[in-house]
Residue frames relative to the residue before (quaternion, step in Angstrom):
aa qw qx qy qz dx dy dz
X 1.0000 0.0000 0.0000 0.0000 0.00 0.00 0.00
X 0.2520 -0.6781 0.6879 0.0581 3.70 -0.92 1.16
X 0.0312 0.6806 -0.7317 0.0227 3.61 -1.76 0.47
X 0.3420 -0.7867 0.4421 0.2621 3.66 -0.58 0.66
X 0.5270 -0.6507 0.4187 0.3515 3.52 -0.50 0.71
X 0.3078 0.6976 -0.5470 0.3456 3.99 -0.73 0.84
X 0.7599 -0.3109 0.4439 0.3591 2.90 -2.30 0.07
X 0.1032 -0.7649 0.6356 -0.0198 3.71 -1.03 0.98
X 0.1097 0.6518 -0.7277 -0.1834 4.01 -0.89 0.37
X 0.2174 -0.5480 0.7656 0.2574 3.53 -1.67 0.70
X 0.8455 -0.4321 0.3048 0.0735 2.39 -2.03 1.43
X 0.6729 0.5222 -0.1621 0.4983 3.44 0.89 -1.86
X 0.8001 0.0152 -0.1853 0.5704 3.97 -0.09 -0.95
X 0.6602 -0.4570 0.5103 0.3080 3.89 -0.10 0.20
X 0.8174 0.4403 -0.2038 0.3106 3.88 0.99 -0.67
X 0.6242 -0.7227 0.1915 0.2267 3.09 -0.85 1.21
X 0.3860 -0.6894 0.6092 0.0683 3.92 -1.45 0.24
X 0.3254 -0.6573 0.6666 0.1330 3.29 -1.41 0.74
X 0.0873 -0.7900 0.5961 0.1139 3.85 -0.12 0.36
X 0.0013 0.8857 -0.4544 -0.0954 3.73 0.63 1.25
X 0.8641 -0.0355 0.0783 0.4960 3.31 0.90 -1.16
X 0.4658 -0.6734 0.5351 0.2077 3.47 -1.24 0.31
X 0.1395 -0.8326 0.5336 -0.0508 3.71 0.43 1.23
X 0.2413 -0.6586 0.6990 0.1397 3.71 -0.75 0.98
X 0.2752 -0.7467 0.5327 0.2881 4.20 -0.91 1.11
X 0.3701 -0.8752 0.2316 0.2085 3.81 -0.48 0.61
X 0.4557 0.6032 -0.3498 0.5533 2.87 1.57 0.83
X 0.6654 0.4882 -0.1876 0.5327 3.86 1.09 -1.43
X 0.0854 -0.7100 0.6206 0.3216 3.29 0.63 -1.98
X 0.4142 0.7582 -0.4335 0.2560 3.43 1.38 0.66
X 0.4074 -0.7298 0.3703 0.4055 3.86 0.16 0.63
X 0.1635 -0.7728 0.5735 0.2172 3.97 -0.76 0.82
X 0.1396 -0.6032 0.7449 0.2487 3.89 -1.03 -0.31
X 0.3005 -0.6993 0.6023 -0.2407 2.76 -1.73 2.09
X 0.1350 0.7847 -0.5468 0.2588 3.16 0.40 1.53
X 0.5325 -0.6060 0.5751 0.1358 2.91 -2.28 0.39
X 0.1928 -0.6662 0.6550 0.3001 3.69 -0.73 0.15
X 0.1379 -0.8330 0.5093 0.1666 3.53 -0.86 1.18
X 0.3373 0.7183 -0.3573 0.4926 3.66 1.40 1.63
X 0.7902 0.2470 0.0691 0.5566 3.63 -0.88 -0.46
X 0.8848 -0.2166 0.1791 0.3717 2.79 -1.48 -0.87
X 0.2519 -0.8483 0.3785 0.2714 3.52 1.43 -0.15
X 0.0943 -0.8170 0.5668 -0.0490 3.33 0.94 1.82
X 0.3647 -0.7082 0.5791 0.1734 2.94 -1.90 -0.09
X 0.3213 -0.9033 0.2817 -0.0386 3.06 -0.43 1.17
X 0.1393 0.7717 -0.6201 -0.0239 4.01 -0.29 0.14
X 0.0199 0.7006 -0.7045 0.1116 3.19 -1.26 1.02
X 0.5989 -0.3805 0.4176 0.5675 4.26 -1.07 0.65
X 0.5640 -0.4581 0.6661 0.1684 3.26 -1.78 0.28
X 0.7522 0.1925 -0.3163 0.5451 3.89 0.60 -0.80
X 0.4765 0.4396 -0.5379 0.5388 4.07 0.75 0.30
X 0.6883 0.4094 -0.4304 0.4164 3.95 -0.08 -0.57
X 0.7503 0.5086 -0.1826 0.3808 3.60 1.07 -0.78
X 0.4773 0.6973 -0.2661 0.4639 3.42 1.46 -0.83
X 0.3188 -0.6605 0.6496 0.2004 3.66 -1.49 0.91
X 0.2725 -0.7201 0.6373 -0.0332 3.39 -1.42 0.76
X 0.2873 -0.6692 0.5188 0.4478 3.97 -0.85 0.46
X 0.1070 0.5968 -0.7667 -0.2113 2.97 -1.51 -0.61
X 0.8414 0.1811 -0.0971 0.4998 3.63 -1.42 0.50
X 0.4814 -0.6116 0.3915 0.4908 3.93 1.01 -0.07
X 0.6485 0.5661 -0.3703 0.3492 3.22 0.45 0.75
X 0.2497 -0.7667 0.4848 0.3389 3.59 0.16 0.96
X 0.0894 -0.7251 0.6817 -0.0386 3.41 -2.00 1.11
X 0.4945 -0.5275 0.5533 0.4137 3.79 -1.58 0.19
X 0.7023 -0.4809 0.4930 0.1799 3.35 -1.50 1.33
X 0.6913 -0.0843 0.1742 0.6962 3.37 1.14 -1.40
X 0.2740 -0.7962 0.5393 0.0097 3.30 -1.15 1.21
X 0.2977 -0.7882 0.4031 0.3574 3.30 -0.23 0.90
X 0.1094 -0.8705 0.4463 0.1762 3.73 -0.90 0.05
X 0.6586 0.4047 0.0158 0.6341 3.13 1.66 -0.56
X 0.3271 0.7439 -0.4931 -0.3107 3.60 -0.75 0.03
X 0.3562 -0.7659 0.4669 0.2619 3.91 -0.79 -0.05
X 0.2860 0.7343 -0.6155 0.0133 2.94 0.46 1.20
């Protein structure tokens, strides 16, 4: 699975992401997405790659987890 690095809003708080890198975990070999919060303290983040990607409901309506909005390549 591929995802283009860029500007992400998840669905749930409305607020945006840095999608910096695709990180491979070195034990699993499960692919992670490595992202920024572009808020607050602007944490860094890693979460699976097919959870960052995956659709989700909200309101009965099925949506991306994170939308892309931006990219940087």
């Amino acid at each position: 699975m591929s995802m283009q690095k860029g500007i992400y809003r998840h669905y749930k708080n409305r607020k945006q992401y840095h999608l910096m890198e695709i990180a491979t975990h070195s034990e699993t070999g499960e692919q992670l997405a490595i992202y920024r919060a572009l808020y607050d303290d602007f944490g860094v983040w890693a979460r699976p790659l097919a959870m960052f990607s995956e659709t989700v409901e909200k309101d009965g309506e099925t949506v991306p987890r994170f939308a892309l909005e931006q990219t940087l390549d």
